[in-house]
BALOMAR-351501 format. One line per 8 residues: their letters; for each residue x, z, y of C-alpha. Coordinates in Angstrom, 1 decimal. Layout:
N
a) X,Z,Y  ...
***
This chain:
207
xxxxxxxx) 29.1,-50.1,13.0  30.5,-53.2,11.0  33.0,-52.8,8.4  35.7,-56.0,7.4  34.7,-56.9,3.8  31.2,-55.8,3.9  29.2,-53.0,1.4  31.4,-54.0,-1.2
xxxxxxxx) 34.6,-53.5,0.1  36.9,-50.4,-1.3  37.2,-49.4,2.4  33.7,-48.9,3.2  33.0,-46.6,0.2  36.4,-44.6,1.3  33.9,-44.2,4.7  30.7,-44.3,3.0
xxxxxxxx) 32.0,-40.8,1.2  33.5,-39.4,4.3  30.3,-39.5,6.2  28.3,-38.3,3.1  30.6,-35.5,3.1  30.4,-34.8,6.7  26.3,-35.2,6.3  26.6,-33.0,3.8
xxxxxxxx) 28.3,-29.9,5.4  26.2,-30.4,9.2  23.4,-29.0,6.7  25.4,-26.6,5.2  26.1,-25.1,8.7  22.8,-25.7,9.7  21.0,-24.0,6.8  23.5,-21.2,7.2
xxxxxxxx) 22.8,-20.7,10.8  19.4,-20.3,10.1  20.0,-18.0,7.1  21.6,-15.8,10.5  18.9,-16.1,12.9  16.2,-15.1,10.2  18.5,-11.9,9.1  18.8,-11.1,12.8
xxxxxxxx) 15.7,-11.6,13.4  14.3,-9.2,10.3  17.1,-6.9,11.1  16.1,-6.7,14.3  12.2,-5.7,13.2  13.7,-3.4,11.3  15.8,-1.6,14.0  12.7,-1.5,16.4
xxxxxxxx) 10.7,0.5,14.2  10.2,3.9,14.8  12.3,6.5,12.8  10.4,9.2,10.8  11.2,12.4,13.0  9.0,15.3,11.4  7.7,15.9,8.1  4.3,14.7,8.4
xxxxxxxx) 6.0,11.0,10.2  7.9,11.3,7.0  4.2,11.4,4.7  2.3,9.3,6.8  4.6,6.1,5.7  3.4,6.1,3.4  0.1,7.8,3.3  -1.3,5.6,5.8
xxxxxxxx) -0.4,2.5,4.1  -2.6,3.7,1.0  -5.2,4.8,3.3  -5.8,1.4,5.0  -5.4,-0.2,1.8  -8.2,1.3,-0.4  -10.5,1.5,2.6  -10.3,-2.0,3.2
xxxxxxxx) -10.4,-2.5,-1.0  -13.5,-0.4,-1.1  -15.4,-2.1,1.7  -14.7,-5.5,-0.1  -16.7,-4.4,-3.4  -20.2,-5.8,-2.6  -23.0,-3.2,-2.7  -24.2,-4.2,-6.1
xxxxxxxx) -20.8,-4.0,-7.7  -20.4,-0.3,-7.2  -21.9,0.0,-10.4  -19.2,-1.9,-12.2  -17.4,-0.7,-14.8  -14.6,-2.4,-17.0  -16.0,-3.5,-20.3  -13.6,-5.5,-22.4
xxxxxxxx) -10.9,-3.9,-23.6  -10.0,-0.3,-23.8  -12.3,1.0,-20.8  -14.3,3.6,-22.5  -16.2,6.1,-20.9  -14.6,4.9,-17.7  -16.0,5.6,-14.0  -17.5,3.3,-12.2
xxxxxxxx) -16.5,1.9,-8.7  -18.4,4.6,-7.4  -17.4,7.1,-9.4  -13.7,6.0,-8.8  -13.9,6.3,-4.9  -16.1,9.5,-4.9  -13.7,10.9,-6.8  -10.9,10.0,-5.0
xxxxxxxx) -12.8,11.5,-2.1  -13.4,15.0,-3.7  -9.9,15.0,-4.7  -8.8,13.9,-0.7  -11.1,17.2,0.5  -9.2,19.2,-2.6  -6.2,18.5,-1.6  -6.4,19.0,1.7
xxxxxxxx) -8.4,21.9,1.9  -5.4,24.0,-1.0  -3.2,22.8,2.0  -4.9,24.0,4.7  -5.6,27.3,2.9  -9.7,26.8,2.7  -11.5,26.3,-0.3  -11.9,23.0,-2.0
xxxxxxxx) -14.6,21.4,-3.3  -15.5,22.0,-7.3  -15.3,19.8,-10.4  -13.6,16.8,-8.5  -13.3,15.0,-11.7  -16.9,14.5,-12.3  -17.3,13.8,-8.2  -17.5,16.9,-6.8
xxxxxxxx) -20.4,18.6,-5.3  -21.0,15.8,-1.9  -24.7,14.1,-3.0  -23.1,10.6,-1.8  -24.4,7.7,-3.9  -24.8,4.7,-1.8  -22.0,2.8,-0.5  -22.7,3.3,2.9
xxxxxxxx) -22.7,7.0,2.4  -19.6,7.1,0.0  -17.4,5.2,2.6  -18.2,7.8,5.1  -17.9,10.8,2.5  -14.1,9.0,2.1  -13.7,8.2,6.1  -14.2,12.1,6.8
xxxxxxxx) -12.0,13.0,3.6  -9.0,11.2,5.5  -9.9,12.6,8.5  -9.5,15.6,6.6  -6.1,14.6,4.9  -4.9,13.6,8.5  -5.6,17.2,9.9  -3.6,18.8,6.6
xxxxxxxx) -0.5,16.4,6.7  -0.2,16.9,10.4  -0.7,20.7,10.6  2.5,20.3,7.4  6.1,21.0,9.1  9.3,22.3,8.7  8.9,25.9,8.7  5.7,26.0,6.6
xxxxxxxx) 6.4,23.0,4.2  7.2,25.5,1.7  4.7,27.8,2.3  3.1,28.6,-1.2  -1.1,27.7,-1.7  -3.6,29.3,-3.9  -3.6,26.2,-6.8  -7.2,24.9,-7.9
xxxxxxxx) -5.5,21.7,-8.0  -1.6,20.3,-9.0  1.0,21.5,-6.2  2.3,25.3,-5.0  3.1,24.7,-2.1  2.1,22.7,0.9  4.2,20.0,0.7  4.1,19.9,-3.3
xxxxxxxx) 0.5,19.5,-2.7  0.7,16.7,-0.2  3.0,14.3,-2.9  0.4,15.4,-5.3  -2.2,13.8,-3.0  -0.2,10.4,-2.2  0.2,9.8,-5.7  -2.9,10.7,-6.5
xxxxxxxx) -4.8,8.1,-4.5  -2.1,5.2,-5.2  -3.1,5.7,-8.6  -6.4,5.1,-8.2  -5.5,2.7,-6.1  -3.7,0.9,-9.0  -6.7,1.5,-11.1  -9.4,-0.3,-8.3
xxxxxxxx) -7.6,-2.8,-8.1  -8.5,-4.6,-11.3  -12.0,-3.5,-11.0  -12.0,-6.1,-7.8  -10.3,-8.6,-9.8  -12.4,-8.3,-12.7  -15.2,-9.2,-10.3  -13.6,-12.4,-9.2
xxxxxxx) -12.5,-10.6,-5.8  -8.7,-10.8,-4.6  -8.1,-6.9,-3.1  -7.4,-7.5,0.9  -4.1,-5.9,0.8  -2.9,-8.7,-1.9  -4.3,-12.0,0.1
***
């Protein structure tokens, strides 16, 4: 399109800031309709997911979550690493990767067994009694110790939720012992974390 008088004329910048204007606001409107879409669209995801119905759905959201994640995290320490500790700063007398997971494992078996009403494992703090060293055999001994969590949260409901357990370990009732055990684990979790990190390794669930 021409315009009389050329660039310089006081008419074309009157146009000239019209059309910027109008520029302007087609990407306001577009930017906000996409700003819609992506809320539908997450919204959406969000409606389609299945509702916690029972107690143990109600565990399990997160329980599951910390499961996959420190399986995965423990799988991605090389064999040679598992006898890493932290050594600058204050890490005294702190476990190693090992100890770490096979005591997270003990505790998984404690936890579940005071729930269950069967006897759990001894001394879980030093690793319990389970003669797992290798890495191979400690990420079975904590495979089977979810297995073992997974049979305690979903024998937990309703009517027995409150049921009080005979306490070796924190929690007096079953559910009370099933928070115990979720925070238990995502502690450690926290703690393994920076034990990958220190050995130049980013944790799976972080990537």
């Amino acid at each position: 399109m021409e315009l009389i008088g050329g660039e310089n004329h006081a008419g074309y910048a009157i146009w000239r800031h019209a059309f910027d204007r109008t520029d302007h606001m087609k990407n306001a409107l577009l930017s906000l309709l996409m700003g819609v879409l992506c809320l539908g669209s997450t919204a959406g995801a969000q409606q389609t997911r299945q509702r916690s119905r029972t107690v143990a759905d109600s565990i399990n959201y997160i329980w599951k979550a910390v499961e996959r994640d420190i399986t995965t995290l423990a799988e991605a320490m090389p064999d040679n690493a598992w006898s890493f500790r932290p050594r600058s700063g204050a890490f005294e007398n702190v476990r190693t990767f090992a100890a770490q997971i096979k005591h997270v494992t003990c505790s998984n078996f404690a936890f579940a067994d005071q729930t269950l009403g069967t006897t759990p494992p001894e001394h879980c703090e030093a690793g319990g009694p389970n003669p797992a060293k290798t890495k191979s055999e400690l990420m079975k001994y904590l495979r089977d110790s979810f297995k073992k969590m997974d049979e305690a949260i979903s024998r937990t409901s309703d009517k027995n939720m409150l049921q009080p357990v005979e306490t070796s370990y924190a929690g007096d009732n079953r559910l009370a012992t099933l928070i115990v055990a979720v925070w238990h684990i995502s502690d450690h979790y926290g703690q393994l974390v920076e034990y990958l990190r220190l050995n130049d390794i980013v944790p799976p669930a972080s990537r």
